[in-house]
N, C-alpha and C positions, 0 to 999 in steps of 0.2 A: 443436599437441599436444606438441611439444617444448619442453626449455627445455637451456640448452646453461651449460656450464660448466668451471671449472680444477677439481683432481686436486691429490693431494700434489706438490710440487716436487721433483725430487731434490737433496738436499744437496750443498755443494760439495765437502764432506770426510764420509768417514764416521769411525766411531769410532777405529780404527785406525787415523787419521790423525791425532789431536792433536797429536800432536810436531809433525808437519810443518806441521800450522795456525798452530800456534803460531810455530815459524819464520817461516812466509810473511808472517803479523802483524805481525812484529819487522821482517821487510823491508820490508813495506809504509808502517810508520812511520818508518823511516829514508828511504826515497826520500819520502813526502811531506812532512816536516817540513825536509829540503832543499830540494826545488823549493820550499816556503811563503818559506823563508828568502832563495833564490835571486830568486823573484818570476818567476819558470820557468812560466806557466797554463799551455802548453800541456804539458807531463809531467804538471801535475794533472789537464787530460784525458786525457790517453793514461791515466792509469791507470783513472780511472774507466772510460775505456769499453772497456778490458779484462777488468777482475775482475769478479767473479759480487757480486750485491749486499749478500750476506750478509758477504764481504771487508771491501767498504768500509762498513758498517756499523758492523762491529770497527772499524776505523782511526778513522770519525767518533768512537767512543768513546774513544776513545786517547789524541786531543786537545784541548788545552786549551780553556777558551773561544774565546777570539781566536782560537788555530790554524780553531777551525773555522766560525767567522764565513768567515774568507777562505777556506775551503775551499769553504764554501756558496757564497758571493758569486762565485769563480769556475765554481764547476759547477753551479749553480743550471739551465741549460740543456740541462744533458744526466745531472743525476742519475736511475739507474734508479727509478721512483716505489717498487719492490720494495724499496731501501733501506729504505725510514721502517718498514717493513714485522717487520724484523729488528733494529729499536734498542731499545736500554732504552726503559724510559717517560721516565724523566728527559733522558737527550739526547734523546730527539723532540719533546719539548716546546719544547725550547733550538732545536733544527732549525726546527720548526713555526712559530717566534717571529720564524724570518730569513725565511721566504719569505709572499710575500703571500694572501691568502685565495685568489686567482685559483689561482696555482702550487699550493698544497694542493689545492683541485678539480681541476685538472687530471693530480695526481698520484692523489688517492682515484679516479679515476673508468678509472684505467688497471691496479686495483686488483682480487682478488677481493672480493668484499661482504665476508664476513666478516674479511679485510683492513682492510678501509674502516670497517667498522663499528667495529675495534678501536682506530683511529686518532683516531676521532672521538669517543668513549664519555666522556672522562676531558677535552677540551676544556671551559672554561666557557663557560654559554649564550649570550653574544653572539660568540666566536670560530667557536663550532660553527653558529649561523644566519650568519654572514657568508659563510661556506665556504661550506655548504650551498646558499643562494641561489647560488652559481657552477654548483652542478651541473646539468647539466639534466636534466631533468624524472622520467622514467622510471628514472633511475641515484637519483636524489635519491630518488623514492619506494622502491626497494628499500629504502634505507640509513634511513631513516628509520623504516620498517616495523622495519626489523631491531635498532633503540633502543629501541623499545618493548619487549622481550622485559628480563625483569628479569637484572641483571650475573650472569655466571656461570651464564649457562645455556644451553643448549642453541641457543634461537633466536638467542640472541647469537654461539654457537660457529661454526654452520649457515654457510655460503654458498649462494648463492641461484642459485648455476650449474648445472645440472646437465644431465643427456641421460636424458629420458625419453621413452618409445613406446610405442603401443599393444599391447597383448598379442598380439592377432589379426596382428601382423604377421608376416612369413617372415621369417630372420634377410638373403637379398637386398633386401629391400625395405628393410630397415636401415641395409644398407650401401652402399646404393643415395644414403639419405638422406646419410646422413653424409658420403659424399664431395661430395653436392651441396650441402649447409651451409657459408655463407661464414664463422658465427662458432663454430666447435667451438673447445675449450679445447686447449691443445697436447698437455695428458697428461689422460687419463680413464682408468678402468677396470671402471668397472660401468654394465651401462645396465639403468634399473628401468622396469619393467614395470607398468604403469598403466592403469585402466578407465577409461569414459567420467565417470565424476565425480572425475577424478586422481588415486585410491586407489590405492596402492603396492599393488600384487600380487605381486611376485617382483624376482628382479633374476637377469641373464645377464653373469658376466664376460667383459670385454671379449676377452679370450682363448681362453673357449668358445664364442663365437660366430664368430672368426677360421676357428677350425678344423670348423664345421659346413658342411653344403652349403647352399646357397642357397635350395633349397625347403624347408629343415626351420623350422617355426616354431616363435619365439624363447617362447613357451608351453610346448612338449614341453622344451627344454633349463635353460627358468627354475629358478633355487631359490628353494622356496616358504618355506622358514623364517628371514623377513624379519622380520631385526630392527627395527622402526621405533621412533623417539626421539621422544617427546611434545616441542612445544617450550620447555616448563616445567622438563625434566629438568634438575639441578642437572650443573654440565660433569663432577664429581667422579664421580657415576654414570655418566656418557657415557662416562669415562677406565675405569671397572670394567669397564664391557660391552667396549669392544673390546679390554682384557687379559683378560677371561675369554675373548672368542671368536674372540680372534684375527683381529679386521675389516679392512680396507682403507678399506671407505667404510660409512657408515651412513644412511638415508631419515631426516628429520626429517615428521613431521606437526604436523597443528595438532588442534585440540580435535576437527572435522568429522572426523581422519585422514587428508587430504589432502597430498598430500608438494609439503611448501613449500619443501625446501632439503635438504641435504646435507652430513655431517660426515666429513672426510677423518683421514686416522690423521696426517699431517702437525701438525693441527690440537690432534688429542688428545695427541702427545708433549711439546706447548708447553705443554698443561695440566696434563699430569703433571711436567714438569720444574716449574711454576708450584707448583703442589701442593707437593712435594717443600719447593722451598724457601723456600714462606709457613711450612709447619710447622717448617723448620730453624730458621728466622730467627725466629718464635715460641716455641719452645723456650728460645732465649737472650736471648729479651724483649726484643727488636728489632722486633718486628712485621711489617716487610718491607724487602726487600732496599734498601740508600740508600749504595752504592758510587759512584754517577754524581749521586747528590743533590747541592744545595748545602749548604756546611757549617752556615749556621744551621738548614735544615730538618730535616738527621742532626741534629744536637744538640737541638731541637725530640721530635723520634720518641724518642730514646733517652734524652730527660729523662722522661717519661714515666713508663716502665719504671724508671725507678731511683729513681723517686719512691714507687714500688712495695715496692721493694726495703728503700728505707730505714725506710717505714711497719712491714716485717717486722721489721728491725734494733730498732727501739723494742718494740716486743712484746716481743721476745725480754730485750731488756736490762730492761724493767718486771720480766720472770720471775726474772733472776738477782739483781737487786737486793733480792728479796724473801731472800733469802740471804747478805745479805752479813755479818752475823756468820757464819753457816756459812764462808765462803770466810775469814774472817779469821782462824778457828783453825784450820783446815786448808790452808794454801795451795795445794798439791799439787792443791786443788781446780780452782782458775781454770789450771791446767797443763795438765788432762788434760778440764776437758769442753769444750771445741773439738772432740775428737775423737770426743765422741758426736754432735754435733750435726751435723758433715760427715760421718760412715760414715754416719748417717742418711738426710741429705740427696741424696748422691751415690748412695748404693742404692736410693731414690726415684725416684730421677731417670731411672736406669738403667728401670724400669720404666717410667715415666711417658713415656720416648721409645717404648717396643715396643708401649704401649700404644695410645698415639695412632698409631702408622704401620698398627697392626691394626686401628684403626678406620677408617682413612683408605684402606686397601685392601680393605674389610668382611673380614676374615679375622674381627674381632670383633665384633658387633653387640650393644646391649641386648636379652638374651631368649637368643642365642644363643652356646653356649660359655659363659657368663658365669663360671659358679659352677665351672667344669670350670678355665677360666683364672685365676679369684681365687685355689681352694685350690694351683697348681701354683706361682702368685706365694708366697703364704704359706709353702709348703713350703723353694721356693728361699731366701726369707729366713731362715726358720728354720734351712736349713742353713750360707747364708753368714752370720748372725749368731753361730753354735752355733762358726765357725770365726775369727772375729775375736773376739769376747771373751775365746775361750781365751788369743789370741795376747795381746791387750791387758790382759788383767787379768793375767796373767804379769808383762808388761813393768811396768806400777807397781807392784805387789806387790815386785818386785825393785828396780825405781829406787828408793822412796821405803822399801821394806823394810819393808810395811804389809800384809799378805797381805788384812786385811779391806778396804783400799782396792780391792785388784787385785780383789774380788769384787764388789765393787760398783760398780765400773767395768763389769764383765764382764755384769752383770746391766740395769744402763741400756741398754747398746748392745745387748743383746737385744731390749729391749722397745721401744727405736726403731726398730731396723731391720727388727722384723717389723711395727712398726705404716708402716714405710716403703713396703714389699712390700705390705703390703694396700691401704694409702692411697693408691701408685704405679697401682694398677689400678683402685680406685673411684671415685678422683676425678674424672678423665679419661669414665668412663663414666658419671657422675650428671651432668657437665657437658653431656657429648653429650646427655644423656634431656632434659636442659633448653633443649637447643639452641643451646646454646655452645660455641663453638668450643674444645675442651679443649688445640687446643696451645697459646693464646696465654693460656689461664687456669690452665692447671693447676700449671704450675712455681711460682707464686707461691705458690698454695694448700699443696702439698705442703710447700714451704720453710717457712712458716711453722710447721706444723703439727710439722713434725722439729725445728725450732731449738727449740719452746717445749716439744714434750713431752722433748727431750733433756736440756733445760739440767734441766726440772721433774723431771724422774727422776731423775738423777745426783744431784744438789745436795738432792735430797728423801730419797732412800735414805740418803745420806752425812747428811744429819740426824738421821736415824732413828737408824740401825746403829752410826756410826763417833763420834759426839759423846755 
């Protein structure tokens, strides 16, 4: 009637210890790239089997290939499996590649599932059935259950530990159990509450049931307003609900509503840092993070994006060239609209980030706020445009000693940066209605749209008015 499981970890440093992490880091790669140099194995064990795994995690990233070839090659027998656990994806693949299918199994299966699962997800399909055929049986089929569940969701987040009880229990009867259980998880803190068809009914913090008397059953003390997570839910919503409600642990169900697993807040911080910084790195047309990639693979991801880029660069130059008598009796022209087309750009941009981090934490939804959040974007354009024209159609009106120029400088960068402010907030939200991902689409979309309506303003009014 029970299934037993690990709890968030605690950290080895918390936030207010950066500095000193980062210290310890810089020490740790100084003593181990000595003993590598020395040929010192036993200092590269003593430290492994001192530090907390998350340590030597950092340090395997630190160094080079070969440094850690031989790192693996001599701690291969006593690395914590908790390591692989805490590395980039790119060095665990590099790790994964040194040690043999056997030692991966024996390390995934010393693992939480959703651990395991995370390790194994992103392997190609003959490395990940070679593994897996190591496992046995029972550990294999969780983890394999747990593949099936689509990337980035719930059942994939979920570990599959947990401590659940009958409701009708007394909370002695409880704790009766749990001391006689050889495999409880080291740290728990909620135990859910469950009917004869394994329906999550409630759940009793571990702490309120510490402090209850032995006859009170764990029924009168439950709380019933159980959040339970479909296991379909996208991990992005899983990362909402426990910042909206402030969770520790969360019941996973399946379609029937049967609690098949369990989402730890440990879990949801790695997604929300995850989160965080796909949309950073999206933002800057990067895609995703490739600090520990190989160099042809980075240059690979970020040709991509600048092939993007450059596609925009032509557009834009198709617009000015339709003007180049224009710029040739004016020169003062090709001087000054660069600076409609980046005020543009850049006050796009500015929205186009607030935009996506509000949709990414639903503060904004399509339907909800929309037209409330568009005219307040609109407004702020219009005022920060209302404030740079002044400034900029001054400055060449006086440089070039042209006052109809300074006006019509003044009047371009109006009507881009309010179309920036608008396009900064709709783009982002027509992308999202279409189900794309607006931080990895939208920067393009807006860039182009300010380079070609800038240059076409400027250079079109300046035909009008000033020739």
């Amino acid at each position: 009637m029970s299934e037993v499981g690990g709890a968030p970890e605690t950290p080895p440093h918390d936030a207010g210890e950066s500095e000193l992490f980062h210290d310890h880091g810089l020490e740790l790669l100084g003593l181990a790239r000595e003993a590598l140099a020395a040929g010192e194995t036993h200092r590269i064990e003593e430290l492994v089997e001192s530090e907390h795994a998350a340590d030597i995690a950092h340090l395997l990233e630190q160094l080079d290939h070969d440094e850690r070839r031989l790192f693996i090659e001599i701690t291969r027998h006593i690395l914590d499996p908790e390591t692989l656990s805490h590395l980039d994806d790119a060095v665990r693949e590099d790790i994964l590649e040194l040690l043999t299918p056997h030692e991966v199994a024996a390390a995934v299966v010393e693992l939480d599932s959703d651990d395991a699962v995370d390790i194994l997800e992103d392997l190609d399909d003959e490395q990940k059935r070679r593994i897996l055929e190591s496992i046995p049986a029972q550990e294999r089929a969780i983890i394999e259950e747990g593949l099936t569940y689509p990337e980035e969701s719930a059942g994939r987040l979920m570990q599959r530990e947990l401590v659940a009880v009958p409701a009708y229990w007394t909370v002695g009867e409880c704790i009766d159990f749990l001391r006689a259980s050889k495999d409880l998880p080291d740290d728990f803190y909620d135990l859910f509450l469950v009917d004869p068809a394994h329906k999550p009914l409630g759940s009793v913090p571990l702490s309120r049931a510490m402090r209850a008397r032995r006859n009170v059953l764990l029924s009168d003390i439950m709380e019933t307003g159980l959040r339970t997570i479909p296991a379909e839910m996208d991990q992005e919503a899983v990362a909402h609900l426990f910042r909206s409600y402030a969770l520790v642990s969360a019941p996973v169900v399946d379609d029937a509503g049967r609690l098949i697993g369990v989402i730890t807040v440990d879990d949801v911080v790695h997604v929300i840092d995850e989160e965080a910084e796909e949309d950073m790195m999206s933002l800057a047309g990067v895609g995703e993070t490739d600090f520990h990639a190989p160099a042809i693979e980075t240059a690979w991801r970020r040709i991509r994006w600048l092939v993007v880029t450059l596609v925009n660069t032509l557009i834009a130059a198709a617009v000015i060239s339709q003007f180049d008598a224009t710029i040739e009796q004016l020169v003062a022209l090709a001087i000054l609209m660069p600076i409609v087309a980046a005020m543009g750009g850049n006050a796009g941009m500015q929205v186009v980030t607030v935009t996506v981090r509000a949709l990414a934490t639903r503060d904004l939804t399509p339907g909800n706020n929309v037209w409330r959040a568009v005219l307040k974007e609109v407004l702020v354009a219009a005022m920060n445009a209302a404030v740079f024209a002044l400034i900029m159609g001054t400055i060449a009106a006086l440089w070039f000693d042209n006052p109809a120029l300074g006006v019509v400088l003044g009047a371009a960068m109006i009507f881009n940066m309010l179309w920036a402010g608008l396009a900064g907030i709709l783009i982002p939200l027509t992308l999202s209605r279409l189900g794309l991902d607006p931080a990895i689409s939208a920067g393009p979309f807006l860039t182009t749209t300010t380079d070609v309506l800038g240059f076409f303003s400027f250079l079109g009014l300046a035909t009008l008015f000033l020739l």
